[in-house]
N, C-alpha and C positions, 0 to 999 in steps of 0.2 A: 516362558511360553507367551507367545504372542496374544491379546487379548481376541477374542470371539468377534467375528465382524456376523451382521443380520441386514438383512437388506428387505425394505418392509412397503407393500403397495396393499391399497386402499379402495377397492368399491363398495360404493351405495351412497347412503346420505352424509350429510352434517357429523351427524351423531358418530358414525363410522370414522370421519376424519377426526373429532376430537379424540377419541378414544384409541387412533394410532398416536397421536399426542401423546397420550397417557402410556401406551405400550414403552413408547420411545423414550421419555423419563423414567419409568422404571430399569430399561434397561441399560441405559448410560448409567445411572445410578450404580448398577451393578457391577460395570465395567466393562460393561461389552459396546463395540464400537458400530456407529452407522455407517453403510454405504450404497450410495446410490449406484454400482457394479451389480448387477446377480452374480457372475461370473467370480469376482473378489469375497463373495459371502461364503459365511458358514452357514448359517440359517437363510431360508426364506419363507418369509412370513408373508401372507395374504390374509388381511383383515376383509370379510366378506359378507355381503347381504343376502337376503331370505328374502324378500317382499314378496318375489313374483319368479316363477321358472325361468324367466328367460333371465333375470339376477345369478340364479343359481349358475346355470348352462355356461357363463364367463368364467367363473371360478374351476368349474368344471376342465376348462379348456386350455385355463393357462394351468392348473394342474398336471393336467400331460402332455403340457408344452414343458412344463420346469423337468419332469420326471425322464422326457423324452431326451431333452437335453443335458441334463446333469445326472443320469441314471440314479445312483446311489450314494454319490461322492458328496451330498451334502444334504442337509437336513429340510425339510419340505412341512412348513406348517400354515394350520388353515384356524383363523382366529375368529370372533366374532359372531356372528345370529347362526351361518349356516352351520359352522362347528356344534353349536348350542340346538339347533335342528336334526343335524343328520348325527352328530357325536360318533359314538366308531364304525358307523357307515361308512366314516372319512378314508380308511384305513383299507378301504377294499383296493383290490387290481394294484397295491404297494404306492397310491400314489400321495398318503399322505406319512411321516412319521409322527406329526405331532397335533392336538385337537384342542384347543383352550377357548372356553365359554369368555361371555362377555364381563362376567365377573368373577371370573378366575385369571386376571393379567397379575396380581402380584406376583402366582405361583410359576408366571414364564420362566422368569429367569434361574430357577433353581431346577424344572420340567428342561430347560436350553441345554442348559449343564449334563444331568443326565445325560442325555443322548449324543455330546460333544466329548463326554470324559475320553480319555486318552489310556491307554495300558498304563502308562509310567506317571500319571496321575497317583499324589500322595494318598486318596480316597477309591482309589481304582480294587481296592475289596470288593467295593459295592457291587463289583459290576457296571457295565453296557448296557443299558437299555436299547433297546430297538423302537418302541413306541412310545410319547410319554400323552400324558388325557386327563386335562380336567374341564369341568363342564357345569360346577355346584352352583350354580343361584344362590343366589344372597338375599336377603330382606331390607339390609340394612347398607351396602357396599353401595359409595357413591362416589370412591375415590379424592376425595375433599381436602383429603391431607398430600396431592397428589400436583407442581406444579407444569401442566403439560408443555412438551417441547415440541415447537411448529416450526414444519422445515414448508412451508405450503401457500399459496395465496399470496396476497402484496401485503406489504407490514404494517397499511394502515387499519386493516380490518381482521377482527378474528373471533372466531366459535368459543362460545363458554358455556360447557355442559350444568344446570341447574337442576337435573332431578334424572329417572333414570327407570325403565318399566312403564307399565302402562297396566291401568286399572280395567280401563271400557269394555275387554273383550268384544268387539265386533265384531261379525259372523265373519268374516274374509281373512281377518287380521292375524299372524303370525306370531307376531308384536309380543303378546303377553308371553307366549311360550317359548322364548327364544331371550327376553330380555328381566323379562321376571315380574314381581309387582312391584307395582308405580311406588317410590320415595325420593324426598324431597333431600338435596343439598343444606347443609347448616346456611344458613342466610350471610352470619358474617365471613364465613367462607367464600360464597359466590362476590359479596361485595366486596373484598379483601384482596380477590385476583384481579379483579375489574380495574381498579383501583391503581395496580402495580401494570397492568396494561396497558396502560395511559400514562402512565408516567414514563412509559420505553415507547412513546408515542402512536399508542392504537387511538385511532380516533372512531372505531366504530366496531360494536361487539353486536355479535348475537346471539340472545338467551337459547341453551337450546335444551328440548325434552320429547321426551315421545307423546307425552300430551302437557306441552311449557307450560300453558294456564292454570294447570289445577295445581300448581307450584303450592307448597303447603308445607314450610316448616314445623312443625310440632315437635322436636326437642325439648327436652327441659330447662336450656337456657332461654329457647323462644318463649315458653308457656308462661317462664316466671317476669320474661318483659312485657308481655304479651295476655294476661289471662285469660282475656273478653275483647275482641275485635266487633262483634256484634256483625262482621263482614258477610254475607252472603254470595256464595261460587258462583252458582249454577240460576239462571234465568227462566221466569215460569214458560212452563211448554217443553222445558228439555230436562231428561232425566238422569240421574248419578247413579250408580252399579254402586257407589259405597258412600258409608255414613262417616263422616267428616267430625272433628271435635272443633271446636270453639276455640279460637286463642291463637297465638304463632304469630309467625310473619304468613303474608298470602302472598300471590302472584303480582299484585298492584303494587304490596309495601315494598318487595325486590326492585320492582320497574322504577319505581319514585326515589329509591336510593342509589339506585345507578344512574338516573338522570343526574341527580344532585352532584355528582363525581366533580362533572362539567359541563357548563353548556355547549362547548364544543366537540363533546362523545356522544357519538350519533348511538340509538338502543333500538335493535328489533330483536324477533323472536319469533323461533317456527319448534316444532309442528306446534298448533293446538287443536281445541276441541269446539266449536260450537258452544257448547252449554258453558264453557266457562268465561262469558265473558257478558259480567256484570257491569252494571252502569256505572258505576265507580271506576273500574280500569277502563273503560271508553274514554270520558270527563278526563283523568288524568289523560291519556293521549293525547286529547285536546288542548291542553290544557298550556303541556310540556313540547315546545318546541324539538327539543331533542328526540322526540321518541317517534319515531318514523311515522309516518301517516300511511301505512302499509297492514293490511291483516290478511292472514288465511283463513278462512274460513270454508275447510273441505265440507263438502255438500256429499261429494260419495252418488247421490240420485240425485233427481227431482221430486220422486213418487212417493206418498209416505206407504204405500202396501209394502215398495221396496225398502224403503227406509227399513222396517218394522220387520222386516229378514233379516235386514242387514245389522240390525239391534244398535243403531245408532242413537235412540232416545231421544227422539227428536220426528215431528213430524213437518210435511212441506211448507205448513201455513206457520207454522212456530218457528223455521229457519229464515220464512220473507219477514214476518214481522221482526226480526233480529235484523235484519237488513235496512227494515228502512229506521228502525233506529241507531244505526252505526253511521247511516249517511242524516240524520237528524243531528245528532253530535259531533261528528267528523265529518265534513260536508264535501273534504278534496280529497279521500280517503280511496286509495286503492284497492279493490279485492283480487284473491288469488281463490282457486279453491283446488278442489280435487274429485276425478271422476269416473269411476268404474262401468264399462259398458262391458253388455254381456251376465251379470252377476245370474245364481240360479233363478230358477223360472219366471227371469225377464221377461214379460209379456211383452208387445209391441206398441200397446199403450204407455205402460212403465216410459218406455225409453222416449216415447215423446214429451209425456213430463220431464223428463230429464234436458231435454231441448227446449222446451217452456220456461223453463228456469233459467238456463243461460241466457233466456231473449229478454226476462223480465229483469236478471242480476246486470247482465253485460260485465262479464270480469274481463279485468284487467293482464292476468298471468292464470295458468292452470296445468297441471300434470292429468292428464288424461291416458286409460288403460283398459285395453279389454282385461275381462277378469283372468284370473293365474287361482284355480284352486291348491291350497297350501295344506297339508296337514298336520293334524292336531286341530284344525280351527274347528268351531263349530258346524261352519259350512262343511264340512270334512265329514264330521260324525254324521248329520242330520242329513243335509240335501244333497242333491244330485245337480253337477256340474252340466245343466242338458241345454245350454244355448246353443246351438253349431256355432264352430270357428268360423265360417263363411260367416254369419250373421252377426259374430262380437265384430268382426273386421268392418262388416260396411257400418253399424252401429260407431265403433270408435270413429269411423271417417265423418260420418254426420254431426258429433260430438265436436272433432277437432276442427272440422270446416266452420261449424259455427261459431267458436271459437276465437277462431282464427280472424272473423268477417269482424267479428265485435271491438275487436282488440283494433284491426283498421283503422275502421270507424269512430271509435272513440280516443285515440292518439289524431286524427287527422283535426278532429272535429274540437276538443279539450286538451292539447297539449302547444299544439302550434299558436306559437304568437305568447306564448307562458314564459316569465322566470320565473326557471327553478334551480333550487341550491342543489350542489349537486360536490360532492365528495371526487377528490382526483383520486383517483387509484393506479396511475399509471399512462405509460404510454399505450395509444390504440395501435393495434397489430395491422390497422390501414395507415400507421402515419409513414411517411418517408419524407426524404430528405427532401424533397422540394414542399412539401405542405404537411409540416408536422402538426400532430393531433391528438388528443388527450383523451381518454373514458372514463369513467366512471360513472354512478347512478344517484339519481333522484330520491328524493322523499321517498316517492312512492314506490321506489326499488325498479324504476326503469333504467334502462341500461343505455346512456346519452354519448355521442362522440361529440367531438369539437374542436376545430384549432384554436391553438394558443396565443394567437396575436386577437381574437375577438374574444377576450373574455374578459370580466368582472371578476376579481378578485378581495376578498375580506379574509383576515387573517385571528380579526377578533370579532369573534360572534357577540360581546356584548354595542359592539358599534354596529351590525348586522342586525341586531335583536328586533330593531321598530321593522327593517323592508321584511324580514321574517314573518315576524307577524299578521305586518297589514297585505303582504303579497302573497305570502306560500304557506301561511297558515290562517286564512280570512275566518274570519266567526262564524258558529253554526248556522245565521241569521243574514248573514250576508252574501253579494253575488261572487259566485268565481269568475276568476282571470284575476289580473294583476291591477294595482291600481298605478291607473294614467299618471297621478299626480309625483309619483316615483322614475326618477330616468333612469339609464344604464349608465349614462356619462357622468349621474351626480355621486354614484360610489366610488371608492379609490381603487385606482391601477396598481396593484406590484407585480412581480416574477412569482411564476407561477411553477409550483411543485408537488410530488405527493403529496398526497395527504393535508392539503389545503383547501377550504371552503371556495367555490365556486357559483357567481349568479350567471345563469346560461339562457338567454332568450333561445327557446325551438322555433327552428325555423323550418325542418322537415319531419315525417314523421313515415318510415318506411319498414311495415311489420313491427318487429318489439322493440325496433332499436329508433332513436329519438336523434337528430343533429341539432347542433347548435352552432 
């Protein structure tokens, strides 16, 4: 018998792409084959997001697109947050056969089987299933012994999941009930694939977790290298939903150990939290050329009344004073944030703090949304969803336009006339054959084109290390831009290819995306 073909797509975040990673080694593992055909498959899997209704409403869609198309003749499964949200809700109107939470992926491939068995199957006793469903949360399940298969992205960059759950409960958030409670990856784990990912030529990883910062091994391998770190998480003014022990690796000690890998393995890291981000993980940012000069820092409001709904721990004056000490330390340091217009009884004041804030932050990148009440959340049980959609809509417009002006302004004004090192990732989907062009992104995680006959190339970052330093990562104490005393014509020229270091003077600066 032929082996099983599954043919597997993917929305939502990061997290959601690692974790079809992880699907996808389990199930070669098992013997069953990939294909990128639907039509050729026996399964088809949809690994799927929660965040927000209109997340759901896609899954929804290509559901009775798959079902409308393939009737019955093959297996229809729904993976991930929404599975782990709706569980055998999935099951209604025939359009799903199969429901597996976000950590129940070992138990796919044996739930596959099931529902694939064949009459003349040597175990065909058992029976045909018609539905199979797991959906259990784990405490402990961070797939670590797990090495993920990426069929996705360019092969110089790739996602490494570091922890798994989220603790915060925020009133809005979905997050905890759908992925479970926040725990951390074994340390020598995460460094261990890191490691082997650079050696198959990744030159740039990103940590990832539902809240990355509060990363926090505590194992009994950690505790006995580790007994007393003496570390401190959480920054005064912002507050923890949970009591932490002493000892381990923490979020800094991972970031310091993966820079060390190489200096030529670029390191970021999404999502985080606000409160987890001690003076000690800044300093090293700073410190570590490697380690991108990019943070998120979701803000969610401006307002702390809303804030203090929205149970983020944190109020507006404890999130600007985190500010101006990120730009105290990291001084050419990009923000991104995130920001929910509309949430429950958003007053009209509320929402101009929220616009107060972005005039006084100026970010750089931001996911902007009117609210999606989800439930299970606390917002769910307690409040009432009562902004009008007319009024989230012109709110998110005010939100995004402001946004959008800042971002302008500040690439026309701080970008132009800069070298910055910048990671190739391929060709630009503008290059053509009379004026080929190159993309990839900056430090600060902006997104730069370029043609190939004006560029700077370095191939080893310890001969790069001094323009590094004294250009694209200047001292907390000193002015930004580049220094004059450095030319473009005194570093060396080679041929230029993936996944090679790149110095790019900007010369235009048009919305998010940067020329050189």
């Amino acid at each position: 018998m032929h082996p099983f073909k599954f043919h597997l797509r993917t929305f939502g975040c990061q997290m959601n792409v690692n974790d079809s990673d992880i699907v996808r080694a389990l199930l070669l593992e098992r013997g069953f084959t990939e294909t990128l055909d639907e039509t050729d498959a026996d399964v088809l899997l949809t690994n799927t997001c929660a965040i927000r209704e209109g997340a759901e409403q896609k899954v929804w869609h290509r559901l009775r697109e798959l079902r409308g198309k393939f009737k019955s003749r093959k297996v229809v499964g729904v993976l991930g947050c929404m599975a782990e949200r709706l569980q055998t809700d999935l099951f209604r109107d025939g359009l799903a056969d199969l429901v597996v939470g976000p950590d129940a992926y070992r138990d796919l491939p044996r739930l596959m089987r099931d529902l694939l068995r064949e009459p003349d199957d040597d175990d065909a006793e058992l029976g045909r299933v018609n539905q199979a469903f797991n959906v259990q949360l784990s405490l402990d399940e961070t797939y670590a012994d797990v090495t993920p298969v990426r069929r996705h992205g360019n092969s110089v960059s790739a996602f490494v999941s570091i922890q798994r759950g989220c603790a915060n409960r925020c009133s809005f958030c979905i997050v905890p009930f759908t992925r479970g409670q926040e725990r951390s990856r074994p340390f020598a784990s995460v460094v261990g694939e890191i490691q082997q990912l650079y050696e198959q030529g990744v030159k740039e990883v990103t940590l990832l977790g539902q809240n990355v910062n509060s990363y926090h091994d505590t194992s009994e391998t950690a505790l006995s290298v580790r007994p007393d770190s003496g570390y401190r998480m959480s920054n005064d003014g912002f507050r923890s939903r949970i009591r932490r022990h002493d000892g381990g690796y923490y979020f800094a000690d991972l970031v310091a150990a993966v820079s060390d890998i190489s200096s030529e393995l670029r390191v970021r890291f999404t999502s985080p939290h606000p409160k987890d981000y001690p003076p000690p993980l800044l300093t090293l940012m700073a410190e570590r050329p490697n380690v991108c000069n990019h943070l998120h820092m979701p803000a969610q409001s401006g307002s702390t009344s809303m804030l203090q709904r929205m149970k983020r721990g944190y109020s507006r004056e404890a999130y600007l004073e985190l500010m101006d000490t990120v730009h105290e330390i990291i001084p050419d340091v990009a923000i991104s944030s995130d920001f929910i217009a509309g949430f429950c009884d958003e007053s009209e004041e509320e929402h101009l703090d929220t616009l107060s804030l972005m005039e006084r932050v100026r970010y750089d990148q931001a996911f902007m949304f009117a609210y999606s009440m989800r439930g299970k959340t606390h917002a769910h049980r307690t409040m009432q969803d009562n902004v009008p959609e007319d009024v989230k809509k012109r709110r998110l417009i005010e939100i995004i336009d402001t946004f959008q002006r800042h971002v302008q302004e500040k690439n026309e004004s701080l970008e132009v006339g800069r070298l910055r090192l910048v990671l190739v990732e391929g060709e630009s989907k503008r290059s053509h054959p009379g004026a080929r062009a190159w993309q990839g992104r900056t430090d600060q995680n902006k997104r730069i084109i370029f043609p190939v006959d004006e560029t700077v190339t370095v191939h080893d970052h310890a001969a790069l290390a001094p323009v590094w330093t004294t250009l694209l990562r200047p001292h907390a104490k000193s002015e930004r831009g580049f220094d004059p005393r450095i030319q473009l014509d005194e570093l060396p020229r080679v041929s230029l290819s993936v996944g090679d270091y790149v110095v790019v003077q900007v010369t235009v600066a048009k919305g998010h995306t940067l020329r050189g």
